[in-house]
C-alpha positions as CSV (number, residue, x, y, z in Angstrom):
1,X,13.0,19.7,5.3
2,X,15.1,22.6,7.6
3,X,17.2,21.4,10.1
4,X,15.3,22.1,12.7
5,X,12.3,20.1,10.9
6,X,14.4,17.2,10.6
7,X,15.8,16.8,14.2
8,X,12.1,17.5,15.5
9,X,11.4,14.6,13.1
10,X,14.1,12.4,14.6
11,X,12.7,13.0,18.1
12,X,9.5,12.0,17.3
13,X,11.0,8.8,16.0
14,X,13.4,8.0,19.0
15,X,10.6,8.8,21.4
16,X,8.1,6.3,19.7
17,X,10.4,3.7,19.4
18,X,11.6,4.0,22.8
19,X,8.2,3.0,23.7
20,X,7.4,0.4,21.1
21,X,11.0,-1.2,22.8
22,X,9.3,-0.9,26.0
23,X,6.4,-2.5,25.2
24,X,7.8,-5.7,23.5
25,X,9.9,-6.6,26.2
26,X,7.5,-6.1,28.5
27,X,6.2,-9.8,28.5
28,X,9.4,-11.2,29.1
29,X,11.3,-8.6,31.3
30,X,13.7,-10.1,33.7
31,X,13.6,-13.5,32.7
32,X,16.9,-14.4,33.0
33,X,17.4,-18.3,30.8
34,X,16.8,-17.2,26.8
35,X,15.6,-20.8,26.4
36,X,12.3,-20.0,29.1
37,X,11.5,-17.2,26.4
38,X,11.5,-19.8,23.7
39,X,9.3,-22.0,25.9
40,X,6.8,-19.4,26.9
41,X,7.0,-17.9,23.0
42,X,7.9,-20.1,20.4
43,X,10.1,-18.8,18.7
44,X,10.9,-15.6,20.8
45,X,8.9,-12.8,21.4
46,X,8.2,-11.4,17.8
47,X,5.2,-9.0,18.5
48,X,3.4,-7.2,21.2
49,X,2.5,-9.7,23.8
50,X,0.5,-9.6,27.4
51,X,2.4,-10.2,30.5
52,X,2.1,-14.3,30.7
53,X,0.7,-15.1,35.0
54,X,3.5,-17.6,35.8
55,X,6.9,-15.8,35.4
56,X,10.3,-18.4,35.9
57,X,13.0,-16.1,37.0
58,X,10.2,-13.6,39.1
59,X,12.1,-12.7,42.9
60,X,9.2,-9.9,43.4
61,X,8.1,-11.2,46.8
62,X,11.8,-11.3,48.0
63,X,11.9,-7.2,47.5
64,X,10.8,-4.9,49.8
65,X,7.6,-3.4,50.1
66,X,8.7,-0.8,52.8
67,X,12.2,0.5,51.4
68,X,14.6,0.2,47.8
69,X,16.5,-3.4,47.8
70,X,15.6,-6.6,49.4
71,X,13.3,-7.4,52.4
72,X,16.1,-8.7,54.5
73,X,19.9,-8.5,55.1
74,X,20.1,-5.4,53.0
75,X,21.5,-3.1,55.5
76,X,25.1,-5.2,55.7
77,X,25.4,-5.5,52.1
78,X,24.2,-1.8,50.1
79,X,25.9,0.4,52.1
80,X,23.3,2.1,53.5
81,X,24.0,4.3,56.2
82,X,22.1,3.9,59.5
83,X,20.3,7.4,58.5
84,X,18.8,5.4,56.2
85,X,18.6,2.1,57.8
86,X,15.4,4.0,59.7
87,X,13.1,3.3,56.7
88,X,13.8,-0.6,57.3
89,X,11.5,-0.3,60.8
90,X,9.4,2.5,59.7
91,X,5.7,1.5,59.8
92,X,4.8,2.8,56.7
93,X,4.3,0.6,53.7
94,X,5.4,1.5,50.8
95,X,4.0,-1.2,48.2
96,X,0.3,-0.8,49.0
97,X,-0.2,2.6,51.5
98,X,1.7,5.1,49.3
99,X,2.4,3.7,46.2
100,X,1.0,0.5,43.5
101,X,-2.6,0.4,46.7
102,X,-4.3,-2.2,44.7
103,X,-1.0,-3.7,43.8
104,X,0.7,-5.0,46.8
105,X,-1.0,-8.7,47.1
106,X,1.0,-9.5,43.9
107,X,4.3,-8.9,45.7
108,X,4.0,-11.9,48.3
109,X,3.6,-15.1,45.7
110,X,6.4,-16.6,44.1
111,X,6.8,-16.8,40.2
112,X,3.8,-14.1,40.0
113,X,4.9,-11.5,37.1
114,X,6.2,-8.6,37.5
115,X,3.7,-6.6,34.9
116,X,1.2,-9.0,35.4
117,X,-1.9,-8.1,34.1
118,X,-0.7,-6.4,31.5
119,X,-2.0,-6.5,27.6
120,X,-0.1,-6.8,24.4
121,X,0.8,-2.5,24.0
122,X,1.3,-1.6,26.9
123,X,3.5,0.4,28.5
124,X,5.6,0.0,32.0
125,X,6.2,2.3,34.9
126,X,9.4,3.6,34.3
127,X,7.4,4.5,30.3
128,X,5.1,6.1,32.1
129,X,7.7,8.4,34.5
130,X,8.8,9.5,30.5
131,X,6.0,10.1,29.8
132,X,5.3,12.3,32.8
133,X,8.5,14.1,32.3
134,X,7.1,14.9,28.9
135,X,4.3,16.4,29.9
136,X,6.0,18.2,32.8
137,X,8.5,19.8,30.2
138,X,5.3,20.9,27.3
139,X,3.8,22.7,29.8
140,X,6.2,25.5,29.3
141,X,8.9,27.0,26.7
142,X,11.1,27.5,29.9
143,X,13.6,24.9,30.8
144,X,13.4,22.3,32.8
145,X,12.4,22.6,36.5
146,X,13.2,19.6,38.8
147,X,10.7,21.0,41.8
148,X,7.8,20.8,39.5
149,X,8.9,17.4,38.2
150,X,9.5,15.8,41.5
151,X,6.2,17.5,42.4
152,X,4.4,16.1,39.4
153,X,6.2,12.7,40.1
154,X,4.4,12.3,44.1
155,X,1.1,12.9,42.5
156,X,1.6,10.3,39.5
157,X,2.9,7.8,41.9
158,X,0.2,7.8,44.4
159,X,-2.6,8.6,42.4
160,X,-5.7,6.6,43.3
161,X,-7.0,5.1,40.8
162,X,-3.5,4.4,39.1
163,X,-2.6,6.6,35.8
164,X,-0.6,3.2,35.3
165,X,-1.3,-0.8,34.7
166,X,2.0,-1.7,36.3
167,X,2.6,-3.7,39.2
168,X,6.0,-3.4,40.1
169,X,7.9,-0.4,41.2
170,X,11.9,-0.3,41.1
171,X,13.8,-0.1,43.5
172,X,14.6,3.7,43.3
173,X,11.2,4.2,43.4
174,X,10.5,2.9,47.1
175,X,13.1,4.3,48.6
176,X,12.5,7.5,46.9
177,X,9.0,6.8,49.0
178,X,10.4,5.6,51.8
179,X,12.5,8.8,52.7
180,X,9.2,10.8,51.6
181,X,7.5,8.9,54.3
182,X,10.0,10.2,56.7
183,X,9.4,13.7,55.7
184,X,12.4,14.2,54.1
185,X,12.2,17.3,51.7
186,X,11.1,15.6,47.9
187,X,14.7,17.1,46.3
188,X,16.7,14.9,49.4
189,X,14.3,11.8,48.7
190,X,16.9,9.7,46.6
191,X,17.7,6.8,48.2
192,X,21.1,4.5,47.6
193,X,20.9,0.8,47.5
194,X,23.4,-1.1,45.6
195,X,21.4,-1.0,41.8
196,X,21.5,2.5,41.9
197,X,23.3,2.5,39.2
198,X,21.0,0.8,36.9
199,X,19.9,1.2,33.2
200,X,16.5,2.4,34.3
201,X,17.7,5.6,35.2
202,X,18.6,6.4,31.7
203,X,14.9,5.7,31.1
204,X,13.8,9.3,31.1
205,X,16.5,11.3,30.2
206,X,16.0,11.3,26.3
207,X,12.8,13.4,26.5
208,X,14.5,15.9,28.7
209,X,17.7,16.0,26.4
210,X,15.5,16.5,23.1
211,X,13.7,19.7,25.0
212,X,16.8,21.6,26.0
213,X,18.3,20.5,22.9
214,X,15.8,22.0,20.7
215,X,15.4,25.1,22.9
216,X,18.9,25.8,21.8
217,X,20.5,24.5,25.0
218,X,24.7,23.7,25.0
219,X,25.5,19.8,25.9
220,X,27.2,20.9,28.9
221,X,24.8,22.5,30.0
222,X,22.0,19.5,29.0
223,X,24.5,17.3,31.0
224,X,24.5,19.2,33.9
225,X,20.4,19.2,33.9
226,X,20.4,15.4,33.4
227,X,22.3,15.1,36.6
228,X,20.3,17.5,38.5
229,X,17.3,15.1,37.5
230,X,19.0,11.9,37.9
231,X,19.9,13.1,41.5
232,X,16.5,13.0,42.0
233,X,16.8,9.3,42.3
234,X,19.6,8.0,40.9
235,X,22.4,9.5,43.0
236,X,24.9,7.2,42.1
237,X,28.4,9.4,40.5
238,X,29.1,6.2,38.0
239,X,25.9,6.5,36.2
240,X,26.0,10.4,36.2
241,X,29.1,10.0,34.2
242,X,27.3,7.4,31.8
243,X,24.7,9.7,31.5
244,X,27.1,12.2,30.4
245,X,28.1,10.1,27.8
246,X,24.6,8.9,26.6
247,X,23.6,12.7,26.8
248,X,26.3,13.5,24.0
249,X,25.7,11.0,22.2
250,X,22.1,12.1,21.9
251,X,23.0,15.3,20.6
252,X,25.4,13.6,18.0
253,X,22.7,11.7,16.6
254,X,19.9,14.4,16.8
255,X,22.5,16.1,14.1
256,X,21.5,13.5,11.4
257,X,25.1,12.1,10.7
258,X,25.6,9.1,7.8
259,X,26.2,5.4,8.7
260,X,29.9,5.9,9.2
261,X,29.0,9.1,11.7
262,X,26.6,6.9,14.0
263,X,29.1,4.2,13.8
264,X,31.8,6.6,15.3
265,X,29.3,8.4,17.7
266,X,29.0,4.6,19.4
267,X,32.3,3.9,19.4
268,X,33.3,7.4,21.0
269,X,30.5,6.4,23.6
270,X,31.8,2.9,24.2
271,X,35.7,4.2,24.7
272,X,35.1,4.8,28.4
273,X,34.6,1.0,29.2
274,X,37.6,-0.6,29.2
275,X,38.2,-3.6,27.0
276,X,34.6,-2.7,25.1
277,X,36.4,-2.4,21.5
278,X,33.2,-2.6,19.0
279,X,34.9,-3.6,16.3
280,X,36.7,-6.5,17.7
281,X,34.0,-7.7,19.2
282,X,31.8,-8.1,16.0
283,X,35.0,-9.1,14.6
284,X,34.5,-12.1,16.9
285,X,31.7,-13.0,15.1
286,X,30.3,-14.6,18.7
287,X,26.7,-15.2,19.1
288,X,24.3,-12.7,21.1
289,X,23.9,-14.8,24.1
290,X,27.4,-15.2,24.5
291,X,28.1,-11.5,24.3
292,X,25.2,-10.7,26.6
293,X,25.0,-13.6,29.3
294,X,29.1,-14.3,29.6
295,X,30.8,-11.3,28.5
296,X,28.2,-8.6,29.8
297,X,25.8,-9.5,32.4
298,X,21.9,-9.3,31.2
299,X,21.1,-7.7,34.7
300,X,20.6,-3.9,35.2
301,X,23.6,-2.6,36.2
302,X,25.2,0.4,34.4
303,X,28.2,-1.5,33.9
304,X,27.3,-4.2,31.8
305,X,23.9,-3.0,30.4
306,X,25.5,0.3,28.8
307,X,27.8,-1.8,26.6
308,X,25.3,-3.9,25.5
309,X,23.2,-1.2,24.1
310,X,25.8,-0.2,22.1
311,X,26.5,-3.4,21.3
312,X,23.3,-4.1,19.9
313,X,22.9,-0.5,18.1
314,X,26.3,-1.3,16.9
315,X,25.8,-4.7,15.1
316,X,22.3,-4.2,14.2
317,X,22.4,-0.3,13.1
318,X,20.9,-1.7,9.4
319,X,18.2,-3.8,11.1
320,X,16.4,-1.8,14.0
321,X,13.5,-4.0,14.3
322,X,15.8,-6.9,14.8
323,X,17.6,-5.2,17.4
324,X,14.7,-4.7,19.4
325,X,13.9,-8.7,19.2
326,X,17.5,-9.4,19.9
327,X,17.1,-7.3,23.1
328,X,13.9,-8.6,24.1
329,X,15.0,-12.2,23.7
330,X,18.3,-11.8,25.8
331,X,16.3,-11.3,28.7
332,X,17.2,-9.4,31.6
333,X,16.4,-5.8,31.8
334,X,15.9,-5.9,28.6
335,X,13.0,-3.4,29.1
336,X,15.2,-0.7,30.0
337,X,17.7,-1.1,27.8
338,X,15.3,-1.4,24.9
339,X,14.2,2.0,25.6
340,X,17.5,3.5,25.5
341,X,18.4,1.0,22.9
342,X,15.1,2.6,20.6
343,X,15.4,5.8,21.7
344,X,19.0,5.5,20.1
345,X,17.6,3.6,16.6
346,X,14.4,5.8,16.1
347,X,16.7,9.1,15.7
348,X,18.3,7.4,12.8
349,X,15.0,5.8,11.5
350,X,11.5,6.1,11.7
351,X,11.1,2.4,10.1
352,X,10.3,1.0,13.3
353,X,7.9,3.7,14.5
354,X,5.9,4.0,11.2
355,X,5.3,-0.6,11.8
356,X,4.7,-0.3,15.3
357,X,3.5,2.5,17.3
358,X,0.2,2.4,16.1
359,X,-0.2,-1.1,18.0
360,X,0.4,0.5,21.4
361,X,-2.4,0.7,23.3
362,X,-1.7,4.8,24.1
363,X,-0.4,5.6,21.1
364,X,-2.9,8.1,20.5
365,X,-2.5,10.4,23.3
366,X,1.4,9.4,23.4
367,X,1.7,10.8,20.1
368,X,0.0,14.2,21.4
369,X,2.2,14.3,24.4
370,X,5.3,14.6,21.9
371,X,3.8,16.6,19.9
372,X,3.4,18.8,22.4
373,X,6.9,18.8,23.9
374,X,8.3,19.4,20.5
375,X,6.1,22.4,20.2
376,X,6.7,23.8,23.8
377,X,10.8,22.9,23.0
378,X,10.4,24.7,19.4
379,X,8.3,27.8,20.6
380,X,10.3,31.0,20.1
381,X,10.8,32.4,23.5
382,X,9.9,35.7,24.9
């Protein structure tokens, strides 16, 4: 196999294994107590399982409907200025009028999941923004185009009948929506709230990194095209430098280095978080839910959620299925850190992939949706 054959290879395994991650957290996303996993699953969640209908640590109807955040006291706490505060008396709904129609009775009952509904395989929102990004960058050898993705993004989002089973949109999502609403241009849409800077907008960058890569594209410039699509949403400067980071180590790994090469390619990553020494801390020997539920928060936030991905790929770079358990049964956002946590163990194996990917319940057409960005990314141009 050529070089270029093997890192096409590579992406095919950290894109299916992103969504197998995905997938098998799905069921127990945001819980936030390990032990209501193991009451709900004995034993943990081991395979693909559907959403359960009573959720423990579910705030859903505490979150806005109308704007990003919370439904109330938001304004004194995230920092919004009072341009924005105008979405909070705007008469628009954004749960239910513009986006998730048949969705928004599920957002006023306590303890109702946040996926609910949804079977053993499937795949979540933010999955299925990849996986429009992925079909927005095969459509053409040229490179990536943030108008015709933010364009592609409205008409996903508000298609009626949903092209997704979710239930629950972000928080970047309804402001984006929001600010839409209030005919802002699409590019100016982003809205700030304070969890910005949140794991889940690392979601969709791997797709977009593996296309300019294999067009030939520079890191610096892949980084600069990652922020020009994270500013679509995410404009938060703290997890535009992360995604700096998680941009070169993408290309590092797409390379094909040994054991000892990934090991250094996560430590190189992890150097920018101060007092996050890999080493040491396996050295520790301290449990997972110690290290992620003490140490390192298991909530979404770039700060905490970052480290433990390496973390995880770190300690459990010989046992990729078991790191995606691991994650799952922390809890927490563990459903977007899985998928940068798979996306980061499928370019060093397909082991995971070839078990797996076949129990998704789109893994048919997801499989021609990277096949077809490979081939748009690999096409010689003009």
């Amino acid at each position: 196999m050529n070089h270029r054959s093997s890192q096409s290879s590579r992406v095919d395994s950290a894109l299916k294994t992103s969504f197998i991650a995905d997938s098998l957290a799905m069921p127990v996303h945001w819980y936030y107590q390990p032990l209501e996993i193991e009451r709900d699953f004995i034993g943990g969640i081991q395979r693909f399982e559907a959403a359960p209908e009573f959720h423990p640590s579910s705030i859903m109807s505490l979150h806005s409907k109308r704007k990003g955040g919370r439904q109330s006291k938001e304004a004194s706490t995230s920092g919004y200025s009072s341009k924005n505060n105008a979405s909070q008396d705007h008469s628009t709904q954004v749960v239910g009028d513009i986006i998730l129609q048949d969705k928004a009775q599920f957002w006023d009952t306590p303890n109702v999941h946040y996926h609910q509904g949804m079977q053993a395989g499937e795949n979540t929102l933010n999955a299925h923004c990849t996986r429009l990004l992925m079909r927005t960058l095969s459509h053409t050898p040229e490179h990536y185009n943030r108008q015709e993705f933010v364009s592609a993004y409205i008409d996903f989002m508000t298609a009626q009948p949903p092209k997704h089973p979710d239930t629950y949109a972000e928080s970047y999502h309804r402001g984006f929506f929001a600010n839409l609403a209030l005919g802002r241009k699409p590019e100016k849409c982003a809205m700030k709230t304070h969890d910005t800077a949140s794991i889940g907008g690392l979601v969709t960058i791997a797709p977009l990194v593996f296309s300019e890569r294999l067009k030939g594209g520079s890191e610096a410039d892949i980084q600069v095209a990652c922020r020009q699509h994270l500013a679509l949403t995410h404009p938060d400067e703290s997890l535009m430098q992360v995604c700096d980071r998680y941009v070169q180590l993408l290309c590092g790994l797409m390379q094909g280095p040994d054991e000892a090469g990934v090991r250094a390619l996560l430590r190189e990553a992890s150097k920018s978080n101060s007092g996050l020494d890999l080493d040491s801390l396996l050295k520790r020997n301290l449990p997972d839910h110690q290290v992620v539920g003490h140490l390192f928060s298991r909530a979404c936030y770039i700060s905490d959620s970052w480290p433990v991905v390496l973390y995880l790929a770190y300690k459990y770079q010989d046992d990729p299925w078991r790191a995606l358990r691991v994650n799952t049964n922390l809890g927490g956002d563990n459903v977007h850190r899985g998928m940068v946590l798979g996306t980061l163990l499928g370019l060093q194996t397909d082991s995971v992939a070839a078990s797996w990917f076949e129990q998704l319940a789109d893994h048919k057409v997801i499989t021609q949706e990277i096949d077809a960005l490979i081939s748009a990314a690999s096409a010689p141009t003009q």
